[in-house]
N, CA, C and O atoms as CSV, one atom per row, in Angstrom:
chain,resi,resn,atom,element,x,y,z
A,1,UNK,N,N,-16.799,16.190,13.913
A,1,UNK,CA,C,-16.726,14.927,14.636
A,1,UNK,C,C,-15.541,14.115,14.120
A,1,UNK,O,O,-15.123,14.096,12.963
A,2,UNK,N,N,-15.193,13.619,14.903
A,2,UNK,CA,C,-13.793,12.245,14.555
A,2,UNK,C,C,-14.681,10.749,13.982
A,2,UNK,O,O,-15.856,10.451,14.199
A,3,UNK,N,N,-14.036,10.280,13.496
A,3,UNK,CA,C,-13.772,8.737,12.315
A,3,UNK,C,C,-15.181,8.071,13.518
A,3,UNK,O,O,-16.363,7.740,13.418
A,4,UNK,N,N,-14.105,8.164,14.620
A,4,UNK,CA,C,-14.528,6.938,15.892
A,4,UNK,C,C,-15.691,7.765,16.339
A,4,UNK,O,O,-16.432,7.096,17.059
A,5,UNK,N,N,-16.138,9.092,16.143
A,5,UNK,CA,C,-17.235,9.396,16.785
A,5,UNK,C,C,-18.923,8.901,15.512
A,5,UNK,O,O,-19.979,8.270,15.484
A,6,UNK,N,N,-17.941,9.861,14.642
A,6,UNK,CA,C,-19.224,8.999,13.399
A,6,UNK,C,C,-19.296,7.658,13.641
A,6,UNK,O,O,-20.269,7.191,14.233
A,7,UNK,N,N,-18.501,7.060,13.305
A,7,UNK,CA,C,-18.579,5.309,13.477
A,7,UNK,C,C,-19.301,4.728,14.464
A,7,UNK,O,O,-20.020,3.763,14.205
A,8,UNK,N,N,-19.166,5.429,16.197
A,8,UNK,CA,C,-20.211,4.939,17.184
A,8,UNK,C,C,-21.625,5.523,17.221
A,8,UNK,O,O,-22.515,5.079,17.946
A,9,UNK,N,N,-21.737,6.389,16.516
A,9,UNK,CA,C,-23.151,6.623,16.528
A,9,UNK,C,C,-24.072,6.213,15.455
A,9,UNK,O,O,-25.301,6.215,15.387
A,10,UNK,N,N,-22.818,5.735,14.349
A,10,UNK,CA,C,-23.590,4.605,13.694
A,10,UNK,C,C,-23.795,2.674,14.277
A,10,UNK,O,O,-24.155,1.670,13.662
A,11,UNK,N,N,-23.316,2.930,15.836
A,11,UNK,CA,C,-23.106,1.406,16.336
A,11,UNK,C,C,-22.182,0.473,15.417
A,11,UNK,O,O,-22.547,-0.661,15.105
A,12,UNK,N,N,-21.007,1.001,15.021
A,12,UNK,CA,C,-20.240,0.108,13.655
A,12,UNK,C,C,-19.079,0.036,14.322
A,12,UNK,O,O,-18.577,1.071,14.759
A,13,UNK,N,N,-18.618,-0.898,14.459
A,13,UNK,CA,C,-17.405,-1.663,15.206
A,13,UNK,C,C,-16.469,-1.219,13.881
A,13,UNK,O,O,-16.867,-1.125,12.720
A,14,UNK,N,N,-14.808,-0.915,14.500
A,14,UNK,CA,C,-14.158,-0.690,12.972
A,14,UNK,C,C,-13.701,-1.729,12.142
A,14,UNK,O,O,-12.943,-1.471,11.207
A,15,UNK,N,N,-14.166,-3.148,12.434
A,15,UNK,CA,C,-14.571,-4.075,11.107
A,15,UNK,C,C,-15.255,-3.575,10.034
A,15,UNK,O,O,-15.092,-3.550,8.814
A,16,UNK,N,N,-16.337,-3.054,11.084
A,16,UNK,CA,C,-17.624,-2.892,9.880
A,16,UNK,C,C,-17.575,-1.674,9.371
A,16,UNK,O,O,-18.538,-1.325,8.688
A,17,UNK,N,N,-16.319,-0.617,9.596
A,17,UNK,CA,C,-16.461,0.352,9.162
A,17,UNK,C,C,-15.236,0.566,8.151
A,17,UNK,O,O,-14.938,1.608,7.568
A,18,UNK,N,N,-14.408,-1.054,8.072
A,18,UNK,CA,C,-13.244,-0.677,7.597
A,18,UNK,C,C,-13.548,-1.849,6.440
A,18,UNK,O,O,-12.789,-1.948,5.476
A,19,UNK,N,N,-15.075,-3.010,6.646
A,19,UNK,CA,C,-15.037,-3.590,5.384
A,19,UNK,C,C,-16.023,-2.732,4.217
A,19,UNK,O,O,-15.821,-2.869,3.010
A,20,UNK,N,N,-17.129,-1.821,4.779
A,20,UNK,CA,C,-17.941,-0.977,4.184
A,20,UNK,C,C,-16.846,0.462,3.684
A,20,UNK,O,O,-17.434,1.365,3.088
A,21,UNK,N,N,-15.515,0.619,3.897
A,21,UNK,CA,C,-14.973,1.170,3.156
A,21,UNK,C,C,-14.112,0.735,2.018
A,21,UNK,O,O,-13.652,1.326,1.041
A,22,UNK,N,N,-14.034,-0.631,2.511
A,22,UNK,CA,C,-13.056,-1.510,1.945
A,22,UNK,C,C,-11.693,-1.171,1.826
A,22,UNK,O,O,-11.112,-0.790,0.810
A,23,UNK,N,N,-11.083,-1.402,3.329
A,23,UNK,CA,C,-10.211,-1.032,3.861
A,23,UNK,C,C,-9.593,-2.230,5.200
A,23,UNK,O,O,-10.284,-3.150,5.638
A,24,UNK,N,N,-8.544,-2.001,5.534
A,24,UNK,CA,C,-8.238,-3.248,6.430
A,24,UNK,C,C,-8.735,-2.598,7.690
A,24,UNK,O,O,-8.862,-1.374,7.684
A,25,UNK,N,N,-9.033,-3.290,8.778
A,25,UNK,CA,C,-9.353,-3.128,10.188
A,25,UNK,C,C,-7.795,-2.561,10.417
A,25,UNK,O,O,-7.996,-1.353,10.291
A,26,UNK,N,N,-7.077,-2.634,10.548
A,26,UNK,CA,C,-5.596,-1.874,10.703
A,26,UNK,C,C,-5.859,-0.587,10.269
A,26,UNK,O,O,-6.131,0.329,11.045
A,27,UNK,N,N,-5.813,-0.510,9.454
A,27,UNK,CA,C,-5.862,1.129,8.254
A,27,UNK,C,C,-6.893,1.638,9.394
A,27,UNK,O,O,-6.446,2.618,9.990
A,28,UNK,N,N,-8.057,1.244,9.804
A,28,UNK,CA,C,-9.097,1.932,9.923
A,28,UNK,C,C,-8.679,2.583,11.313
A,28,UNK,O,O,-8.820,3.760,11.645
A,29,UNK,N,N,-8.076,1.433,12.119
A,29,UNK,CA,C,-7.873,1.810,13.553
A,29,UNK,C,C,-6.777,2.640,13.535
A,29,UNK,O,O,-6.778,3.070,14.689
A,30,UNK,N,N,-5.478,3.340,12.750
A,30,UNK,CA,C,-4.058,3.904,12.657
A,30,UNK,C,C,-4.922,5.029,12.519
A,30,UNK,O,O,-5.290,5.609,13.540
A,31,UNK,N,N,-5.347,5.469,11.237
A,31,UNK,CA,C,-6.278,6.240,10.988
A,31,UNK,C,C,-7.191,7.110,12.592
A,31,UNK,O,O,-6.859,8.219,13.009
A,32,UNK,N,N,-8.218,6.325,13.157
A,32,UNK,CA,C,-8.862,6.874,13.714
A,32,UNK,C,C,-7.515,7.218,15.240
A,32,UNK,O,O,-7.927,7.785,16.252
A,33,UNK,N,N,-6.693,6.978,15.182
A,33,UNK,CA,C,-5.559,6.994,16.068
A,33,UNK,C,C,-4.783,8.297,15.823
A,33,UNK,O,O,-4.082,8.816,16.692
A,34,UNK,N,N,-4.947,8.786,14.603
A,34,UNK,CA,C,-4.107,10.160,14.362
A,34,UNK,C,C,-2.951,10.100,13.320
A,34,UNK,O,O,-2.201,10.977,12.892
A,35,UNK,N,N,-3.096,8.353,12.974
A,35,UNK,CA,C,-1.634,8.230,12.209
A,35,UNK,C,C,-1.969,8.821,10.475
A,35,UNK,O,O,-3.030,8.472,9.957
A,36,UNK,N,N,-1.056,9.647,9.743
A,36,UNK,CA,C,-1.482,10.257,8.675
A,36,UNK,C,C,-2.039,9.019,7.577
A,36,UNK,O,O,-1.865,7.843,7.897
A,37,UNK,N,N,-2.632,9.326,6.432
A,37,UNK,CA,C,-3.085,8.715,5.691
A,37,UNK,C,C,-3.383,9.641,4.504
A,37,UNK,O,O,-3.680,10.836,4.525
A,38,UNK,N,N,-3.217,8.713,3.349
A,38,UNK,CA,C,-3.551,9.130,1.867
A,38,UNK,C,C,-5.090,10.166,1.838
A,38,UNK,O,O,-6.002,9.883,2.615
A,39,UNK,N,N,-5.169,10.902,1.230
A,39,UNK,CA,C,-6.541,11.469,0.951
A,39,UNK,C,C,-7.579,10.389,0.251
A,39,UNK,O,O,-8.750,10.358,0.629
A,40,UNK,N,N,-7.064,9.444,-0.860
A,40,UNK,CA,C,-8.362,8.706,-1.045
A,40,UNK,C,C,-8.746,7.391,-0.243
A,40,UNK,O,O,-9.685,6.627,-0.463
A,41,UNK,N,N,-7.940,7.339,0.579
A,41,UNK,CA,C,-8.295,6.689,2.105
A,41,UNK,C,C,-9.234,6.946,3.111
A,41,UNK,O,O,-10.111,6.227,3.590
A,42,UNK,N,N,-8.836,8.299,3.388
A,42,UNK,CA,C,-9.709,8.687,4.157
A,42,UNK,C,C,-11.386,8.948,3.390
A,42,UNK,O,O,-12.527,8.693,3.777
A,43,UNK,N,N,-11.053,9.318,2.658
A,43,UNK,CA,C,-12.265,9.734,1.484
A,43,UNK,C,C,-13.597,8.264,1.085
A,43,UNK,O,O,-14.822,8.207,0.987
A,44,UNK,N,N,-12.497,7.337,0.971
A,44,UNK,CA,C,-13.218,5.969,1.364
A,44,UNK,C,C,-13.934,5.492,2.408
A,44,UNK,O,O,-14.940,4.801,2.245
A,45,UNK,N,N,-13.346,5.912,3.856
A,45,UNK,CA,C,-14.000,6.025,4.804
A,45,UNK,C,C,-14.848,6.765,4.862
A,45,UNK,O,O,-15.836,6.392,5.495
A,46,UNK,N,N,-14.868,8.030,4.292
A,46,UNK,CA,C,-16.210,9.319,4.097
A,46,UNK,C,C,-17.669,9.141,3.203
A,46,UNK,O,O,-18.834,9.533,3.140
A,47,UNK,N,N,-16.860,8.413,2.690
A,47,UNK,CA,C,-17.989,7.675,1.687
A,47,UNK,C,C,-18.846,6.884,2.714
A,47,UNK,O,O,-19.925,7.089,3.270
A,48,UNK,N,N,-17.931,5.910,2.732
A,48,UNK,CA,C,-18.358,4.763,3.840
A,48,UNK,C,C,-19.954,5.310,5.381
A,48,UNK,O,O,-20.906,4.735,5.908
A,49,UNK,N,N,-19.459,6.360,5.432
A,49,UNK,CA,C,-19.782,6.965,6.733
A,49,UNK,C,C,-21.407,7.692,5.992
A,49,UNK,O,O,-22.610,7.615,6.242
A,50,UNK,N,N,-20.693,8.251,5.179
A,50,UNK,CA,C,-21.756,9.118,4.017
A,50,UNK,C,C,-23.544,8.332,3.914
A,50,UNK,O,O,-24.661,8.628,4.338
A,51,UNK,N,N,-22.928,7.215,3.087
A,51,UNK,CA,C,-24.129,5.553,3.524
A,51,UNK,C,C,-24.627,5.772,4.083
A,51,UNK,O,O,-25.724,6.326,4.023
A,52,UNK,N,N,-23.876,5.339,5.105
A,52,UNK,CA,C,-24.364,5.011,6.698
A,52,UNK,C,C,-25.274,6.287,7.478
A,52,UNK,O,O,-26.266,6.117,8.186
A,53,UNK,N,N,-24.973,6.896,7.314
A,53,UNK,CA,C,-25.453,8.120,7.986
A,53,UNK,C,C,-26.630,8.580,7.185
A,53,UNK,O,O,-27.592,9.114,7.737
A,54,UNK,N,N,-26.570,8.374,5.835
A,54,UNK,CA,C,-27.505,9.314,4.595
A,54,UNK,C,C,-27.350,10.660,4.436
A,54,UNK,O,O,-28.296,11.414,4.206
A,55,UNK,N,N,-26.204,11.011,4.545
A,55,UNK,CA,C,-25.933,12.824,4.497
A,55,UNK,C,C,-24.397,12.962,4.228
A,55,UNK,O,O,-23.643,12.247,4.888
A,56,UNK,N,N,-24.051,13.544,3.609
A,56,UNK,CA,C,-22.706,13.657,2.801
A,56,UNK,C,C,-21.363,14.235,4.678
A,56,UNK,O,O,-21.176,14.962,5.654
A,57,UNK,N,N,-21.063,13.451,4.088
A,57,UNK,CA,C,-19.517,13.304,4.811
A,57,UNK,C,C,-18.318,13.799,3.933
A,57,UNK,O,O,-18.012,12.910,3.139
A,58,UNK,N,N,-17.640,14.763,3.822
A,58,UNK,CA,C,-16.421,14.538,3.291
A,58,UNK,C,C,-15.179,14.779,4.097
A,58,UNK,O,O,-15.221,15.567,5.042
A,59,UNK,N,N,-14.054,14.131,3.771
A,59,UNK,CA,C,-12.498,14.122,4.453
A,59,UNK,C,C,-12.320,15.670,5.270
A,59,UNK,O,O,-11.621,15.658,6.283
A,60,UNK,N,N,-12.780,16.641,4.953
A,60,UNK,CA,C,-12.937,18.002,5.773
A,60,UNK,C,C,-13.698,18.320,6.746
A,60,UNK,O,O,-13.606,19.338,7.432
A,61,UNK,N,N,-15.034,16.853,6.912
A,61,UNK,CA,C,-15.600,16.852,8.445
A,61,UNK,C,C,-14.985,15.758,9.227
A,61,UNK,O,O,-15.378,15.728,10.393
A,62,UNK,N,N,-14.599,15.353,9.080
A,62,UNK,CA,C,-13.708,14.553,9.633
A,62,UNK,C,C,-12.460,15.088,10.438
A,62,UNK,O,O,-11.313,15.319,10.054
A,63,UNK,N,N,-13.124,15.227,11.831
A,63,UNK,CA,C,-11.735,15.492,13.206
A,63,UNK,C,C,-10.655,15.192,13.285
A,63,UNK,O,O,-10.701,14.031,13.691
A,64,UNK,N,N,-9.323,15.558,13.125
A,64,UNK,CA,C,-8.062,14.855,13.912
A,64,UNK,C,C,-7.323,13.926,12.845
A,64,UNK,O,O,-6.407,13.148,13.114
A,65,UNK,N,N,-7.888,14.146,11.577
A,65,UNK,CA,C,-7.547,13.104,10.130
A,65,UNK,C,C,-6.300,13.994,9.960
A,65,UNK,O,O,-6.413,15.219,10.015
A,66,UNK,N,N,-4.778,13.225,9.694
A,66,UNK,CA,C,-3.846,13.897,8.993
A,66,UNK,C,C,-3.699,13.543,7.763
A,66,UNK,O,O,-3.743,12.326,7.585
A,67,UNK,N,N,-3.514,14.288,6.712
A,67,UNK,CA,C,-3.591,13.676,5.775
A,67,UNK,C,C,-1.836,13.461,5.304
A,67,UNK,O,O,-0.931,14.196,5.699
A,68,UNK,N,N,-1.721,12.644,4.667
A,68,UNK,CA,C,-0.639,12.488,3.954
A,68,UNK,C,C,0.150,12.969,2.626
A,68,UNK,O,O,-0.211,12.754,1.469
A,69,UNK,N,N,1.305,13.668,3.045
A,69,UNK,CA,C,1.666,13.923,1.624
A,69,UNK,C,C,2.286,13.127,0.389
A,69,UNK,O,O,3.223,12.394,0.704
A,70,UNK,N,N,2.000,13.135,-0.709
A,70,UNK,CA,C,2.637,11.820,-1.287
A,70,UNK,C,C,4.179,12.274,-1.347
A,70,UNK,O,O,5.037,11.494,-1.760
């Protein structure tokens, strides 16, 4: 599943999915958009999702995530 698919089936607007990662609403929306990003970024969001859901999420179920090289 993608960022934005976990996120709506938790009903979490990406405010609430980008302050429960503690992350900016920007980051969250570039991100679920395809734009690359750091691994402990996304991983923050996995966490985030992880919570929410009660079942482990990591950056490798996560759809369409590019990750970034440093």
């Amino acid at each position: 599943m993608t960022i934005e698919e976990y996120r709506l089936s938790l009903a979490w607007s990406v405010s609430e999915l980008a302050r429960r990662s503690r992350l900016s609403s920007r980051t969250v929306s570039r991100i679920e958009k395809g734009e690359p990003a750091y691994a402990h970024t996304v991983a923050a969001i996995a966490r985030a999702l992880s919570e929410g859901l009660g079942q482990t999420v990591t950056i490798h179920d996560l759809e369409g995530v590019r990750i970034a090289e440093r």
